[in-house]
C-alpha positions as CSV (number, residue, x, y, z in Angstrom):
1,X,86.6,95.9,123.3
2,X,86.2,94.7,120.0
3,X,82.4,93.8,120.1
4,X,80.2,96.8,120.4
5,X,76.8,97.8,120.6
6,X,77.2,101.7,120.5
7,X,79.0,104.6,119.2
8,X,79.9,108.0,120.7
9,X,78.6,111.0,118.1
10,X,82.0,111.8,115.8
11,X,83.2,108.3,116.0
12,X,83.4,106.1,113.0
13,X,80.6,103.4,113.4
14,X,80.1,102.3,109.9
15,X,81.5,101.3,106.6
16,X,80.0,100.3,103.6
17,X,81.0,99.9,99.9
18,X,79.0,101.3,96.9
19,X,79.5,99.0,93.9
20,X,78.5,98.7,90.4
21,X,79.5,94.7,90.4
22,X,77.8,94.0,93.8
23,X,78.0,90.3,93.5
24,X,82.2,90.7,92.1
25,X,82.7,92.5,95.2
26,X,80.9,89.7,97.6
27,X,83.2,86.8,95.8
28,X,86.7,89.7,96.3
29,X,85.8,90.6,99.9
30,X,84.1,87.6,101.2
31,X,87.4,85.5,100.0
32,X,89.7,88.2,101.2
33,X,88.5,88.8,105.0
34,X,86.1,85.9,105.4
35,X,82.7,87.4,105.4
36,X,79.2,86.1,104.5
37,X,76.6,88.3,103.1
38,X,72.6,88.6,104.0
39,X,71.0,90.3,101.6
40,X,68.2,93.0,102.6
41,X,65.9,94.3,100.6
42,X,65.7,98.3,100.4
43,X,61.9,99.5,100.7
44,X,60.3,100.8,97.4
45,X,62.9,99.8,94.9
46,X,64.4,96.5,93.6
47,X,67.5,97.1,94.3
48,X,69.5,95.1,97.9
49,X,71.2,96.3,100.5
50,X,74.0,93.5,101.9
51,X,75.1,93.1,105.1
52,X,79.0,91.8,105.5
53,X,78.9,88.9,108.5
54,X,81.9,87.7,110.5
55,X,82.0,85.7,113.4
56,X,78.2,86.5,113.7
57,X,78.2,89.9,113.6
58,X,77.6,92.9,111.2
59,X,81.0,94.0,110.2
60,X,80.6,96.3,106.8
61,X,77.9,97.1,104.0
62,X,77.5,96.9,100.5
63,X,75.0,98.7,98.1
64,X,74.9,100.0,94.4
65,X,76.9,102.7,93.7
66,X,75.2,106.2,92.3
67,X,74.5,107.3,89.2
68,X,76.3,110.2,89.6
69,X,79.6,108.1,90.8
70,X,79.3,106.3,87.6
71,X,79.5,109.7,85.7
72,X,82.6,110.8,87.7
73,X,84.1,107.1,86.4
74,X,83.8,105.5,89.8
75,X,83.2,101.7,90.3
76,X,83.9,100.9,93.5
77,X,83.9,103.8,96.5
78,X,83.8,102.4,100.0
79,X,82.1,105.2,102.7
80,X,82.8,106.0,106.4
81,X,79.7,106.9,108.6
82,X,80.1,109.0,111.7
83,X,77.9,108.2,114.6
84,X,75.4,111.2,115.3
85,X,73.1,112.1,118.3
86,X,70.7,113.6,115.7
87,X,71.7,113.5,111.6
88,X,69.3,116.6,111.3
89,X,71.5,118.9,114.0
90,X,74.5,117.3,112.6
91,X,73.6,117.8,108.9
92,X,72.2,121.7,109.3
93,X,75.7,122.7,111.6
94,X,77.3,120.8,108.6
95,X,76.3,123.4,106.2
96,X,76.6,126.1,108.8
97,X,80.4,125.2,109.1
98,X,80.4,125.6,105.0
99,X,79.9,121.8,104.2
100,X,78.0,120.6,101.1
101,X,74.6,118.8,102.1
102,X,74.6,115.8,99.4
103,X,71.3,114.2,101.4
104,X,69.5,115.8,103.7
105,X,68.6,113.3,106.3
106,X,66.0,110.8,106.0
107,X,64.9,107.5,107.6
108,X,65.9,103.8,106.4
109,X,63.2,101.9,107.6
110,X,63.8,101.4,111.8
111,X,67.4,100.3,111.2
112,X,68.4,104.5,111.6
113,X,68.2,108.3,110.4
114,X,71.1,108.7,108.2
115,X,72.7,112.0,106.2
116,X,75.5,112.5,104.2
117,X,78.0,115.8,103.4
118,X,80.8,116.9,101.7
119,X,82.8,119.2,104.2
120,X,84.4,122.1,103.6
121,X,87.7,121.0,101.7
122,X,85.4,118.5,99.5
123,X,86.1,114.9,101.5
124,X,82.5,113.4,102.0
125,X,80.8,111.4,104.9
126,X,77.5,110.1,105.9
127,X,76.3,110.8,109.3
128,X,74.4,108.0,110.9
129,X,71.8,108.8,114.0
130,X,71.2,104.9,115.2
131,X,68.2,103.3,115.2
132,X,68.0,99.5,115.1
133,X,71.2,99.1,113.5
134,X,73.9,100.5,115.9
135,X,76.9,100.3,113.6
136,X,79.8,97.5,113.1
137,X,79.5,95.2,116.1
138,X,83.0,93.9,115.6
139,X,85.4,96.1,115.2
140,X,89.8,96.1,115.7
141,X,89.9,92.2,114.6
142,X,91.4,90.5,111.5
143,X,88.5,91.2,108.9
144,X,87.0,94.3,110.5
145,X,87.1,98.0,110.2
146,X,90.1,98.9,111.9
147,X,90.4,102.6,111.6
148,X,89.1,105.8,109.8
149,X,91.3,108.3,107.9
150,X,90.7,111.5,107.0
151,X,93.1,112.9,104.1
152,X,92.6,117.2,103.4
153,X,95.1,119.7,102.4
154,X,94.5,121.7,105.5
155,X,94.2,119.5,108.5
156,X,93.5,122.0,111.3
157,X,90.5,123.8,108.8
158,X,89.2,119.6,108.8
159,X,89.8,119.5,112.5
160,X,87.8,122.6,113.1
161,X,84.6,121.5,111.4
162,X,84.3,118.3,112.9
163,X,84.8,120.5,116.2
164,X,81.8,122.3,115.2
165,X,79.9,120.2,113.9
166,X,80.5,117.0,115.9
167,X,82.2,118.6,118.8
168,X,85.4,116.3,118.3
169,X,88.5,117.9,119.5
170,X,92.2,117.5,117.6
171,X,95.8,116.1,119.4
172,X,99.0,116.1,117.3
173,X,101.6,113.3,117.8
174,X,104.4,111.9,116.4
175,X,104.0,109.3,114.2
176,X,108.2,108.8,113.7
177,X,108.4,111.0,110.5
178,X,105.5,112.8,110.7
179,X,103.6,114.6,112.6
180,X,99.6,113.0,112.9
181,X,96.0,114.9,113.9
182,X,94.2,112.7,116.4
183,X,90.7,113.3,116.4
184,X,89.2,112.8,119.9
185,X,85.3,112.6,121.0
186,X,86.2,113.0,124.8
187,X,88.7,111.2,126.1
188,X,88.5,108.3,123.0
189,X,91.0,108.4,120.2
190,X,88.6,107.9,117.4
191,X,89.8,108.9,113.9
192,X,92.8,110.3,112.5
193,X,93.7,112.7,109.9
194,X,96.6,114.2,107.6
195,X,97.3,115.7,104.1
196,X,96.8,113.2,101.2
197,X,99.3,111.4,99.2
198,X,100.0,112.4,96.1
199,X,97.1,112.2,93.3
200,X,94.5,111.2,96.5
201,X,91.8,113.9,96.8
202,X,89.9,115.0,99.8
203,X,88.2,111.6,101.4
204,X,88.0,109.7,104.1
205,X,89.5,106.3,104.0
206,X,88.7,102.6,105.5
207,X,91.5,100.4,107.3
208,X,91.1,96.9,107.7
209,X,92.5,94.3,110.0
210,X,94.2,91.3,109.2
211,X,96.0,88.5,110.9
212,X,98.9,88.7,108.4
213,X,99.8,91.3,105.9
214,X,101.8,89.5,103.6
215,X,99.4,86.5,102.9
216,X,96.9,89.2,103.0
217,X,98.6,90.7,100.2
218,X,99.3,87.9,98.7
219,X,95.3,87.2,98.4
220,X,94.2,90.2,97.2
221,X,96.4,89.8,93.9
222,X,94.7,86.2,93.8
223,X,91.5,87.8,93.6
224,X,92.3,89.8,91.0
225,X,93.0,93.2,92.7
226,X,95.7,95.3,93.3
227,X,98.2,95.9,95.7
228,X,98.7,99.7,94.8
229,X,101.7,99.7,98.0
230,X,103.3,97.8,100.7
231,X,103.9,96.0,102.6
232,X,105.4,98.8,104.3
233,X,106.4,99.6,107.8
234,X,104.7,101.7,110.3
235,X,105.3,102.6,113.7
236,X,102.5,100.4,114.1
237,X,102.7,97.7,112.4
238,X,103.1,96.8,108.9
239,X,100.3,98.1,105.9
240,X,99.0,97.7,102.6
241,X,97.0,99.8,100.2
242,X,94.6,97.7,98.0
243,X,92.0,98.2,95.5
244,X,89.2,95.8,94.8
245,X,88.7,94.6,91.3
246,X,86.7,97.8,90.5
247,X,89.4,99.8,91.2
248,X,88.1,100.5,95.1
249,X,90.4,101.7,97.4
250,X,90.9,100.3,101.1
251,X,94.1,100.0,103.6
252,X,94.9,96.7,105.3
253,X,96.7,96.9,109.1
254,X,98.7,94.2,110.0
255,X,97.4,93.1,113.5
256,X,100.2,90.5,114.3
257,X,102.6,93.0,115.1
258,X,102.2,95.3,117.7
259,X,100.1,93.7,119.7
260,X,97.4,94.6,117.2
261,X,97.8,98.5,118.0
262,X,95.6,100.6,115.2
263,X,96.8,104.2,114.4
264,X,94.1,105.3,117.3
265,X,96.7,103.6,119.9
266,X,99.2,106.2,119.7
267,X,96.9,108.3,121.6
């Protein structure tokens, strides 16, 4: 189901963009995938957290991007959170399995307990342990997170840290030309990962959904971004990579075709 109210530890549950143009990325994204924005303010500093709203639920996230992001000549860098039982197990078997701790974890307000890493081949993530706020509530829908990506030069090193750590388990399958790492938490299909394309480093990337790929494409040049490739065709479905006007990288799925599969179908 789309709608959700809960998220299995190891599954992406969250998304959320760090910006240095916060309100230039409300005006790209809200008239790309429709959303509304409710600003929050974050708890002993001026600065606002904002909350991306479709059909009345939390879809994504949007904050100020790091100092230190600006240093490395970063703009606009969206994040992928993985849903935790406890961000303090998850975070201390994180460096255990010869991850990076880049916050140890610490409370935001009621809404959660939240951490983040860089793993062993240098891709970062933020673990999220729920409180209040459970994660996306709409998800696999036109304007919604659609799927999670993991790109690293060794797949089945990637594969065996999130096993540690997060006890998610690995299924290859044949995605026509290539060959595709499922990453599992049980049964669920909930993640996938490969080796990155050429001049990507080790990240985790953030599909969205859309109702049509070319007028989706069409729009994101209209709002002065990029459409760094595609269209192109998928066994499921047709895709896009984008960038924002900050130079933020995202990937659009095409959910008219079919029969709005995500990567995670394959399964």
């Amino acid at each position: 189901m789309p709608r959700r109210d809960g998220y299995t530890q190891g599954e992406p549950c969250w998304a959320d963009l760090s910006a240095e143009d916060t309100e230039g990325a409300k005006a790209f994204y809200g008239g790309l995938f429709g959303w509304t924005w409710e600003d929050r303010a974050m708890p002993g500093s001026d600065m606002t957290y904002s909350m991306a709203r479709k059909d009345g639920c939390n879809v994504a996230g949007l904050g100020p991007i790091t100092p230190e992001l600006l240093a490395m000549g970063m703009r606009s860098v969206w994040n992928t959170y993985l849903a935790v039982d406890s961000a303090d197990d998850a975070y201390t078997r994180a460096i255990e399995a010869g991850g990076k701790g880049l916050a140890e974890p610490f409370d935001v307000m009621t809404t959660g307990r939240m951490a983040y890493i860089m793993d062993n081949q240098g891709a970062c993530v933020g673990f999220w342990q729920a409180g209040d706020h459970t994660g996306a509530q709409l998800i696999k829908e036109p304007g919604t997170m659609s799927w999670n990506e993991l790109y690293v030069p060794d797949v089945g090193a990637a594969a065996g840290f999130l096993g540690s750590v997060l006890g998610l388990t690995a299924e290859t399958t044949d995605m026509g030309p290539m060959s595709y790492t499922l990453l599992k938490a049980g049964d669920a299909i909930v993640a996938g990962v490969m080796e990155p394309p050429e001049n990507v480093p080790p990240s985790w990337s953030v599909y969205f959904g859309a109702a049509d790929i070319n007028e989706t494409a069409a729009r994101v040049t209209e709002l002065g971004g990029q459409v760094i490739n595609g269209p192109f065709p998928t066994p499921l479905g047709q895709m896009i990579v984008a960038a924002d006007t900050a130079g933020g990288v995202f990937l659009v799925h095409d959910y008219s075709t079919q029969g709005g599969a995500s990567p995670g179908s394959a399964g």
